[in-house]
N, C-alpha and C positions, 0 to 999 in steps of 0.2 A: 421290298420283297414283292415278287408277283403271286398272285393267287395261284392255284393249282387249276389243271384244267376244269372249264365246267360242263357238266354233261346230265343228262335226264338222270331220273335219281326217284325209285321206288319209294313214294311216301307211306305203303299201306304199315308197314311199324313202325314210323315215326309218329302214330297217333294213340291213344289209349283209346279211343273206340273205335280203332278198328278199320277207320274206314278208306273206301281204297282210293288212292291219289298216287299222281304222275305230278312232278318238279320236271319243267322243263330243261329249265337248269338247276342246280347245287352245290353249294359251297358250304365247307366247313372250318372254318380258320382255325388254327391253333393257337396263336397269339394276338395280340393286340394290333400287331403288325399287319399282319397277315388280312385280320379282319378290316382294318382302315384300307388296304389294299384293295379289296374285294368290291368294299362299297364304293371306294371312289372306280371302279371298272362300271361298277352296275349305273353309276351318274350319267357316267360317259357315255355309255349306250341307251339311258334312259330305257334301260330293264323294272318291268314293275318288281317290286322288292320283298319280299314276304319272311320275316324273322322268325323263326320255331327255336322253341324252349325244348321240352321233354313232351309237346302235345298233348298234353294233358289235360289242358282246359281248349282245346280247339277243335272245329269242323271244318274238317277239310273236304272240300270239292273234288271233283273227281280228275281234274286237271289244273297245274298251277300253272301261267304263264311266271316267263323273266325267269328271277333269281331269286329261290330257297335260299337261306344263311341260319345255318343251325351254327350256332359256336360252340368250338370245342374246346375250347380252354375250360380245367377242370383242375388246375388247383387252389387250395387252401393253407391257410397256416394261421400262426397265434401269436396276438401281441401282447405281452405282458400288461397290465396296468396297476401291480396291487391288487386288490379285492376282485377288480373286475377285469376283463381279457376282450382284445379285441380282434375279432375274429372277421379274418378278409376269404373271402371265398368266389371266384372265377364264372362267370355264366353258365359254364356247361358240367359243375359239380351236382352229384345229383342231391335235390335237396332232404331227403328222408337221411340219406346214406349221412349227408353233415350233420344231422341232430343227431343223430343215434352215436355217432363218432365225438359229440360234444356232450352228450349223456355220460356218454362212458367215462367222460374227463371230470363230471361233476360239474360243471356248466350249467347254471340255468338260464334259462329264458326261451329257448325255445321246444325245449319237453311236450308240451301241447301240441305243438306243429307236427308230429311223426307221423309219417306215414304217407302223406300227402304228396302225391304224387306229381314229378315235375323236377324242373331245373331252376337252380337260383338265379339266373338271371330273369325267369320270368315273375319270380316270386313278388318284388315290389307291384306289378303292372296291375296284379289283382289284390294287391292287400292281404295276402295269403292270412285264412286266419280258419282257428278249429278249439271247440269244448276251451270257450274264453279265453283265446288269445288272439291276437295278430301280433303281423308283421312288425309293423309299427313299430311295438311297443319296444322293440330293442333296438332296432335297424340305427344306424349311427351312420351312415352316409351309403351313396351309391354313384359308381361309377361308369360314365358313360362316354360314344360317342355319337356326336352329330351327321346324319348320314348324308346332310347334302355336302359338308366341306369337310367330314373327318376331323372337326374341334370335337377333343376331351374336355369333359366337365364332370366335376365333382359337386353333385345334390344332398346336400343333408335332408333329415327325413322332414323337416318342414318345409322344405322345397317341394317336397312331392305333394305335396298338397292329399295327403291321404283319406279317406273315407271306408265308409261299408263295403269290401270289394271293390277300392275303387280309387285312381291313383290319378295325377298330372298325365302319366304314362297314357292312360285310357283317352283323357280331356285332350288338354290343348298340345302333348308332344307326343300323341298320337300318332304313330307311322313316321316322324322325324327325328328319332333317337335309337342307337343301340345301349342296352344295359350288356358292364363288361365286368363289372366285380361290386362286390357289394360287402359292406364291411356292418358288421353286426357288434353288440357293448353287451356283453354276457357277466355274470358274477358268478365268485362261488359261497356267496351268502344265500342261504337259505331262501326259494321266494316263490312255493310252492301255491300253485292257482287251482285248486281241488273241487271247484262250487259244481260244476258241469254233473248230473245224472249222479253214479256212484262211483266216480273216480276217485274219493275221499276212500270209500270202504275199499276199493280196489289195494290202495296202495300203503295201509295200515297210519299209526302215527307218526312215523320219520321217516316218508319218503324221501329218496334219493330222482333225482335227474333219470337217473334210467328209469329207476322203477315206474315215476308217471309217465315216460316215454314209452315202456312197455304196455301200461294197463291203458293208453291211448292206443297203441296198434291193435292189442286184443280187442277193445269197444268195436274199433274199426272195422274189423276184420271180422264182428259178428254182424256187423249193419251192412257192409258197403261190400259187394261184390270183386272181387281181385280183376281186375281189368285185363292180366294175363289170360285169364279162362274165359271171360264175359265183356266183350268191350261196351268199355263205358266212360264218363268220364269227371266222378263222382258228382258232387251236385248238381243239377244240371237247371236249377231257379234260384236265384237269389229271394231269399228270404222278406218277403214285401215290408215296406213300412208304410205304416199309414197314419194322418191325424189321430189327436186324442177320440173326435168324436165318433169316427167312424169305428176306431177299436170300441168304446163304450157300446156302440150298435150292435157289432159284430159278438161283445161278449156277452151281451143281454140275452140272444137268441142263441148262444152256443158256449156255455160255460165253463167249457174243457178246452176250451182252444187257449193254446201256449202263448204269452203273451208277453212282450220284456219292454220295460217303459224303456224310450233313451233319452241322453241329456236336452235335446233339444224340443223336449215335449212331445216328438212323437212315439209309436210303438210299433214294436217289429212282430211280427207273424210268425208261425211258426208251416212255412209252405210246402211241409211232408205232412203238416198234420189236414193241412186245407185240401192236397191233390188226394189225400188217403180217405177225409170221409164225402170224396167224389166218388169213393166206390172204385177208385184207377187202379188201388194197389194191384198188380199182377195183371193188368190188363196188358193186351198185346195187340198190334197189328202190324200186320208183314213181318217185314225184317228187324222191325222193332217193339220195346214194352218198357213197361213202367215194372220197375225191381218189386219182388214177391216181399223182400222184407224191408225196403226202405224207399219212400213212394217219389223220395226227392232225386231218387236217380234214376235214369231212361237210360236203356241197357239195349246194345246191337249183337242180335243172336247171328250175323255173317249175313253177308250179302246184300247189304243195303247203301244207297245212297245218303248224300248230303240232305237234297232235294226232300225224302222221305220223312227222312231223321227231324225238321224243321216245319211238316207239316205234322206227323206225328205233335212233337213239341207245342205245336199251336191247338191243336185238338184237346190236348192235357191244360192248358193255360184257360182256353174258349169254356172248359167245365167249373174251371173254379169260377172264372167271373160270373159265369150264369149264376151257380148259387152263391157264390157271399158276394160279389161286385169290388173283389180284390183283383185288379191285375197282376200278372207275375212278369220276372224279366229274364232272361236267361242270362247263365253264369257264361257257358265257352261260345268261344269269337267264332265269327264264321270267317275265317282263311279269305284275304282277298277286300272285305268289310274296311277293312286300312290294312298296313303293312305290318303294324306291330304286334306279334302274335303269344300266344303263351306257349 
């Protein structure tokens, strides 16, 4: 099959914050076909390559050379297993819309994940994870193509080499992979993860799949700004880890600061609570600010650049090291950084 024509391609809503970009060219395959098509075109001309999810977690520049490839393939379905069901779902299904449609079925595992904005095939690249889950923890393989010669290969999730936000995808197949479906191990055994804030009181003693799926969109949707009205592109730092000893430092002189030991001895920060008593809460400059009620998101009131957005961002990073000597790292890719995008 041949690609469809390619032609410039208004990125400024293909992003959740918002911001405005030109694809020189764009493609959007439908199938598998279509998409192995595409790339073996963009080899051949040795077009740079730039893959978009649901934009979600990305900054985009104000200009993409080469070839945009958004995929469109956006089905799902259900494979029986007994107790548990295994769920294949397409790159360009949107990911909120598959939990809330697997809530309904009584599905657990990914009830926590709601809301979170984005398309499944970018979901593994970032370890998608919210109020104690990830990705991870269900994912049962993921299926891809290789974009210099169009091989299919199928990765179980210990191939991805997964972490904190943080995947193979990111490392070493970095800009050399498309994700094409992704196949998730769901049950309908009870296996309710409640610990997160009061998502316990929220959902009474027998919740159900939907119901933590819902009282995750409400939490949501009272912290994190609707990216429809306020672009944005929800967290916008990853949550620092640092040694035992520099947490013990850190909590000595600052007693309230949020702190969660991990397996491997170190401890993670809590980086809304570090940007927040910087005094950023609601702070603004230009075209851009740090969210009135949640300091972990950097929000585009229109009209701004890449350029701004990343200076802004290091302005907000440069205040927290100054007082606690925590660096912070950002969560969305800058478009262009590699070719593998969310």
């Amino acid at each position: 099959m041949s690609p469809r024509p390619l032609v410039a391609h208004d990125l400024g809503r293909a992003n959740t914050l918002g911001l405005p970009c030109v694809a020189e060219r764009f493609a959007a395959p439908r199938d598998p076909v279509e998409l192995r098509a595409t790339l073996a075109l963009a080899e051949r001309e040795g077009w740079p390559l730039t893959l978009l999810g649901g934009g979600s977690n990305l900054i985009l520049p104000e200009r993409l050379p080469g070839l945009v490839v958004q995929p469109a393939m956006a089905a799902w379905w259900l494979e029986e297993q007994g107790d548990e069901v295994l769920v294949h779902a397409e790159a360009g299904v949107v990911w909120h819309e598959l939990v809330m449609a697997l809530a309904e079925r009584g599905l657990w595992g990914t009830e926590n994940l709601a809301l979170i904005p984005g398309h499944c095939g970018a979901a593994p690249i970032q370890n998608i994870g919210a109020y104690g889950a990830e990705l991870c923890e269900v994912l049962e393989a993921v299926h891809l193509v290789h974009l210099d010669d169009g091989r299919e290969a199928v990765f179980t999730a210990a191939d991805c080499a997964f972490g904190y936000r943080d995947s193979i995808f990111k490392g070493t197949l970095d800009g050399r992979v498309a994700i094409t479906r992704l196949v998730l191990r769901l049950s309908r055994t009870p296996r309710p993860r409640l610990g997160y804030g009061d998502l316990a009181a929220r959902v009474g003693p027998e919740p159900t799949p939907l119901a933590v799926a819902e009282a995750v969109c409400a939490i949501r949707r009272e912290k994190l700004p609707d990216p429809l009205t306020l672009g944005n592109a929800g967290s916008f730092f990853k949550n620092p880890l640092v040694d035992a000893g520099t947490a013990r430092r850190l909590l000595a002189d600052h007693p309230g600061l949020p702190h969660f030991p991990q397996p491997d001895g170190r401890v993670k920060l809590a980086a809304g609570w570090l940007i927040d008593r910087c005094g950023l809460k609601g702070w603004c400059r230009g075209h851009f600010g740090v969210h009135r009620r949640q300091a972990l998101v950097l929000v585009h009131f229109g009209g701004g650049s890449a350029a701004e957005l990343l200076a802004f961002a290091d302005a907000v990073a440069d205040r927290v090291e100054e007082r606690f000597g925590v660096a912070l790292e950002r969560e969305p890719r800058l478009a262009g950084e590699s070719r593998a995008t969310a």
